[in-house]
N, C-alpha and C positions, 0 to 999 in steps of 0.2 A: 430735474437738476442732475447733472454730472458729476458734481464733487463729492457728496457719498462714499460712490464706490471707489474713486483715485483715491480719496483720502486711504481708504478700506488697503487699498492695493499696496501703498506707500507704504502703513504701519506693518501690514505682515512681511510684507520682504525683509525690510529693514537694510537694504546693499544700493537704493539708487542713492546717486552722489548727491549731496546737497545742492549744484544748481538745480539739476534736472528737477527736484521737489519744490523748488521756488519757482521756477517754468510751469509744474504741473499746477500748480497754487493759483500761478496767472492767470493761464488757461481758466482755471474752475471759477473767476470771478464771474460775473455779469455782466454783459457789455453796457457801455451807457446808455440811456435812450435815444433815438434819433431826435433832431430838432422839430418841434411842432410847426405843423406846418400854417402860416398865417390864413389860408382860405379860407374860403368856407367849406370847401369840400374836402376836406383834410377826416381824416380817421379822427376816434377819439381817442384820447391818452390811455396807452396801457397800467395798469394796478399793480404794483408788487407786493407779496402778501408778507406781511409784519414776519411772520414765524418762519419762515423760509431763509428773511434774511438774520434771523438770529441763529438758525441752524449751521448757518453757514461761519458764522462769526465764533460758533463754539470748535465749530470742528479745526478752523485754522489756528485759535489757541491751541487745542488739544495738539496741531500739528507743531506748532511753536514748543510746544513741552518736549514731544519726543525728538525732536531735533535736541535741542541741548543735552538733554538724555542718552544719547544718542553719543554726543559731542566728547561726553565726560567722559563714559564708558569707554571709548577711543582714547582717552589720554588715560586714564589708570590702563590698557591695555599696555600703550607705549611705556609709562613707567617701570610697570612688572618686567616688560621686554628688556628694558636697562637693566634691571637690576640682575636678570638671568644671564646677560652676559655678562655684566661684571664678577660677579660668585665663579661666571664658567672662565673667564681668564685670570679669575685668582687660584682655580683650583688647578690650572695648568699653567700655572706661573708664566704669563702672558701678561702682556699689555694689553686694553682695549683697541681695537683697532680704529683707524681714523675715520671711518664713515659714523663711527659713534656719533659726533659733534653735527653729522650732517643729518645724522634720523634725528638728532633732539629738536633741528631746528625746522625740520619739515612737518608738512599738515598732516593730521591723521590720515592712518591708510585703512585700505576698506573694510570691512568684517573679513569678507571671503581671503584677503591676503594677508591675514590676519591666521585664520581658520587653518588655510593651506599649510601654512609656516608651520603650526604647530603640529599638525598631523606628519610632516613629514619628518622620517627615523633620522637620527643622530648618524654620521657617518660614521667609519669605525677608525679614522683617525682624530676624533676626538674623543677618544678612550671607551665606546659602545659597541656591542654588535650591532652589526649592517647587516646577518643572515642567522637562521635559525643556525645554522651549520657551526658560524662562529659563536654564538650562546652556548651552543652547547659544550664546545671546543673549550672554551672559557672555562666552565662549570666543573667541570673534567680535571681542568689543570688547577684549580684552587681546591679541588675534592684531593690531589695527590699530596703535598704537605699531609695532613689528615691523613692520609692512607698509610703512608710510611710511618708513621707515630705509629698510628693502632698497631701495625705489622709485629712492633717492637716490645710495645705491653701486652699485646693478647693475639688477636690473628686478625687478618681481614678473610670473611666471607664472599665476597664477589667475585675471589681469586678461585678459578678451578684446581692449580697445580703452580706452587711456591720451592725452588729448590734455592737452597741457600749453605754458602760457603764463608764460615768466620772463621778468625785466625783470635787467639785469646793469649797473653803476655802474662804475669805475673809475678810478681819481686815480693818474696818472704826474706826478713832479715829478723832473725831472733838471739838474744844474749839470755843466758841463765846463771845463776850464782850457785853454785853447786859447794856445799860445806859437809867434810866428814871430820866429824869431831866431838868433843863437847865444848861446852860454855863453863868456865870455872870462875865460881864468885862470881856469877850476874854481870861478869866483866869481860872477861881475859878467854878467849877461844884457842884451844888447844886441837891441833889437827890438821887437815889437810883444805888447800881453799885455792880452787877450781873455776875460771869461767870459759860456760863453753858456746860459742857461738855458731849458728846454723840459718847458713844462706842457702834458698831455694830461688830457680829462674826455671819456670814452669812455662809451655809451650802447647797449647792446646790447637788443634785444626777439629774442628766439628761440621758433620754435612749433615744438614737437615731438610727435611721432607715433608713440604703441606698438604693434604688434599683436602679440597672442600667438598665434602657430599649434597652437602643443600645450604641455603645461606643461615642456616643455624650452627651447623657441625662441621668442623673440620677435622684430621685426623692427622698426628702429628710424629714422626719417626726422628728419634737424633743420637747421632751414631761421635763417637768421640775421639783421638787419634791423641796421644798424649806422651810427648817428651820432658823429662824433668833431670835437672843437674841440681844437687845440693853439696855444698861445700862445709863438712863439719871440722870444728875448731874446739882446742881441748888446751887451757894452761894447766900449766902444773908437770909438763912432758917429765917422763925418768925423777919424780920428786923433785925438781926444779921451779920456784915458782915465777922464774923469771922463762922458763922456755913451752912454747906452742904449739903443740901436733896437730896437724891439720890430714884429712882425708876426703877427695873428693868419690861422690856415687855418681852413678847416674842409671837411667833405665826409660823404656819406652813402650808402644802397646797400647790397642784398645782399652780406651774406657768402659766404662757401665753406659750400657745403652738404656735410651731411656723411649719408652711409647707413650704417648699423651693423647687426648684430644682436651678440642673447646667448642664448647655450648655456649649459645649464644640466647640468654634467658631474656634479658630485654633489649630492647630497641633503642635509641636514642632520642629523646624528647623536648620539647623546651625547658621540662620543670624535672627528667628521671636520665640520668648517664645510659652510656650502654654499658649492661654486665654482659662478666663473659663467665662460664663457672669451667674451669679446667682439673681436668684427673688425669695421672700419668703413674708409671709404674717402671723403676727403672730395675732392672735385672745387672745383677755381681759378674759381668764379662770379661770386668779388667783387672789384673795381677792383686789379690788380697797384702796389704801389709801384713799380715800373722802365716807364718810359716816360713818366712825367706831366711836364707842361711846368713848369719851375720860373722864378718872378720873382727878378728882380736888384734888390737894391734897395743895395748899395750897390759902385763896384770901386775900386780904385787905381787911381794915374796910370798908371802900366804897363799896367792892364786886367785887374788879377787882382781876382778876385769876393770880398770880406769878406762882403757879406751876401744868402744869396737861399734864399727859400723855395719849397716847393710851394706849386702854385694849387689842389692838391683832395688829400685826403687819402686815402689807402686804405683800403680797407677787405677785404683780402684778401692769400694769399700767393701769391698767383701761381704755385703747382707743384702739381701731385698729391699726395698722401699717405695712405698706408695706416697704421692702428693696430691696434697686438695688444696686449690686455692680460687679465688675471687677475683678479677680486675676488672675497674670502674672508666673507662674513657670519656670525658663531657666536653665537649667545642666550644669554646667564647672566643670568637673570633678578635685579634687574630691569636688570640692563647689556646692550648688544648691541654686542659686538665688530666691529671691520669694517677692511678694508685692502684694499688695492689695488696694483699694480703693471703695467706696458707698457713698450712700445717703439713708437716714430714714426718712419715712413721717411719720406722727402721725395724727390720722385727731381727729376731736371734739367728743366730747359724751357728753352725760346729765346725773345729779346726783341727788340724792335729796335731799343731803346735803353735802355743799363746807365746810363749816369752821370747826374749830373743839371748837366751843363753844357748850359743851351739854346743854346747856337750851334753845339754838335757831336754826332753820332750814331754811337753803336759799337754796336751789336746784337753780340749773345753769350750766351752761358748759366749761369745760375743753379740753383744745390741746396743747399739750406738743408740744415744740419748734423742728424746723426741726433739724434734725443729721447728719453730714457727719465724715466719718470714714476714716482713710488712715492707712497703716503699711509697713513697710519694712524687710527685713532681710535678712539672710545668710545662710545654714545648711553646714555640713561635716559630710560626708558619713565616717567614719573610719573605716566600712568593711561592711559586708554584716549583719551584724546584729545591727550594734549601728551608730546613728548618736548625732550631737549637733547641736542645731540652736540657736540664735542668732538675736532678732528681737527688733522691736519699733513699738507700735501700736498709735493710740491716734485719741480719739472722741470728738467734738465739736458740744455741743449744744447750741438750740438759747434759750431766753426766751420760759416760758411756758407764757399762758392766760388762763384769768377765768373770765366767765361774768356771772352774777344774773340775773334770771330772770327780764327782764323788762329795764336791763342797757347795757352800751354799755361791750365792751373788755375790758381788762386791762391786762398788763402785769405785773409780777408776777418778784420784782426787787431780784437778788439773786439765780434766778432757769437756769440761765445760767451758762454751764461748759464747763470745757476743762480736759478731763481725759486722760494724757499721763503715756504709762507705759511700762519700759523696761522687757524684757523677756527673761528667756534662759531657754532652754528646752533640754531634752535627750528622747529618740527615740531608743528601743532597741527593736529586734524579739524575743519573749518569744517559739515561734515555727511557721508552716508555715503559717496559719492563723490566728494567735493571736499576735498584740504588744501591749508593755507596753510605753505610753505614758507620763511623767511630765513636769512641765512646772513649774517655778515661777517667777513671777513676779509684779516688786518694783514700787508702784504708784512716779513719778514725778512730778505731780501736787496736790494742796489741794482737787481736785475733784476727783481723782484717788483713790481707795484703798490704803491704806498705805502697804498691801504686800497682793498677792495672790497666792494658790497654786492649781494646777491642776492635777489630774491623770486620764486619759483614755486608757481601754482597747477597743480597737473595733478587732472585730473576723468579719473576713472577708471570706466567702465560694466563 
């Protein structure tokens, strides 16, 4: 018997076409017998053996099975085929195209063209790489969004040599009530009543300098370049309290340079951010506010000063100070999580002269009150070249002190702040090494700027 092994052949392949298996099916029957012949000398009748032909009767059910089997398997193929193109022209807002109606209505196709289809790669005008070259290309440009974030809260490690040039804005606008006098009977104020108002327009350029030693460490240099106009305002001119002396300053000049690096303690994980731990140390470079000669412009008959300003403005703080801080970056695409936190020491230094009375000199020492910083925010990535963030910073300081030669401390009522300020910033690739960074943001507190604006290019090799 032949049918056996066809049957045998048929089930493993499983690709010849349904006639061809009904053809093979024919073939495997048994032919009829020949007509008996009436002689006498005629052969005698050949025997067909009972179990041969049940063997046979099983295996063409069995073949009857995997045909339909076979058959199904071929239309759930077809259906899932539908339904993958319909998802893929809703997701590129497309219509199906019109041979749809003509696959629904034709006979199943083979396995093998079936097989072929699927194995063959997506082109890259339906939104996939077609080359390792493009995947990676790809990878690359949805990694920059991300890269430009981190640059901005901590540093990127992958970057050998980061130089960067930002320009920084800043609008101080402060009124004070100034009363010399008493209060008589809990009511009635006897004396002189004074408001003096003080506008600053601050101009910073800052060039800074990354290197990255290995992808843990970079090392961080930023150098500061700082012009300031303030316009102070005094009522009460010549005992008038209807007239307003005004004085403008102004002055310019390196800032406190500051050295930094960041350590890059963990990695970034499904379930852990990446930390980065940052130390810096900025040194007293730029013009100390205590000792600058100040103009009298206006005093009383007695000789007490109503109005006198500085002749040049500062542009530094005159102490040492070390910073330690933390920042957290986590990716949930397409947001990027990010925050921050530190602390700022200020240690003492000696001057030669604290107050700003120019006819008297009292040298003594100054320490700006300690600082802690925190911020939060949010960024999105909106393609591979523009992102937004979305943040809150805000710094708390303590009191400063000032002690005279020969006295004890004293703190300084008043030089305590709280500078919180919202910020939202845009983050766009200007090309593959260069972005364009701004940022503004709206002081929240009376210590805060009343508005700042920020623009950094950093070109990254």
């Amino acid at each position: 018997m032949n049918v056996l092994p066809i049957a045998i052949t048929v089930v493993l392949a499983g690709v010849t076409p349904l006639a061809a298996i009904a053809q093979e099916a024919h073939r495997a029957q048994p032919a009829p017998p020949a007509p008996q012949s009436q002689s006498a000398g005629a052969s005698p009748e050949r025997s067909v053996d009972p179990q041969d032909q049940a063997d046979v009767r099983a295996l063409l059910a069995e073949l009857e099975a995997l045909k339909g089997s076979y058959a199904q398997e071929v239309r759930r193929l077809r259906e899932l085929d539908m339904r993958v193109q319909a998802l893929q022209a809703r997701v590129d807002g497309k219509t199906l195209p019109a041979q749809s109606a003509a696959v629904a209505s034709s006979p199943p196709p083979a396995p093998t063209a079936t097989r072929s289809a699927a194995a063959s790669p997506p082109t890259s005008a339906e939104g996939y790489a077609s080359s390792p070259a493009e995947a990676a290309e790809a990878k690359e440009a949805a990694k920059r969004s991300v890269d430009d974030v981190k640059q901005q809260v901590a540093a990127v490690f992958d970057r050998r040599l980061t130089l960067e040039n930002a320009v920084t804005y800043n609008r101080y606008d402060r009124k004070q009530l100034t009363l010399t006098g008493f209060l008589a009977l809990d009511a009635i104020f006897l004396g002189n009543i004074a408001i003096e108002n003080v506008e600053s327009d601050t101009l910073t350029y800052n060039f800074a300098a990354r290197y990255g030693l290995n992808p843990r460490l970079t090392l961080n240099l930023d150098v500061p370049y700082i012009a300031r106009k303030t316009v102070y305002q005094k009522g009460g001119a010549g005992g008038s309290a209807g007239a307003v002396a005004q004085e403008d300053t102004y002055g310019h000049g390196f800032g406190d340079i500051t050295v930094s690096g960041n350590y890059r303690m963990f990695m970034e994980s499904p379930r852990w951010p990446e930390t980065v731990l940052t130390l810096g140390v900025t040194a007293p470079t730029g013009r100390e506010p205590y000792g600058i000669s100040w103009e009298v412009l206006e005093r009383d008959d007695d000789g007490f000063i109503r109005f006198a300003v500085p002749e040049k403005e500062p542009t530094g703080n005159g102490v040492w100070q070390t910073n330690v801080g933390v920042s957290v970056v986590k990716t949930a695409d397409p947001a990027i999580l990010f925050g921050n936190f530190g602390y700022i020491h200020s240690f003492s230094n000696s001057f030669d002269d604290l107050d700003n009375n120019p006819e008297t000199v009292n040298p003594g020492d100054v320490q700006l009150g300690r600082s802690f910083y925190f911020g939060a925010g949010v960024a999105f990535a909106f393609n591979e070249r523009t992102s937004l963030s979305i943040s809150y910073s805000d710094k708390l300081s303590a009191r400063a002190r000032t002690r005279y030669d020969g006295q004890e401390w004293v703190k300084i009522i008043g030089s305590d702040a709280n500078a919180g300020m919202f910020n939202l910033g845009v983050t766009y690739a200007l090309s593959q090494h260069t972005t364009l960074v701004s940022s503004l943001g709206i002081g929240l507190t009376p210590d805060a700027p009343d508005f700042s604006l920020v623009f950094k290019v950093p070109y990254m090799l």
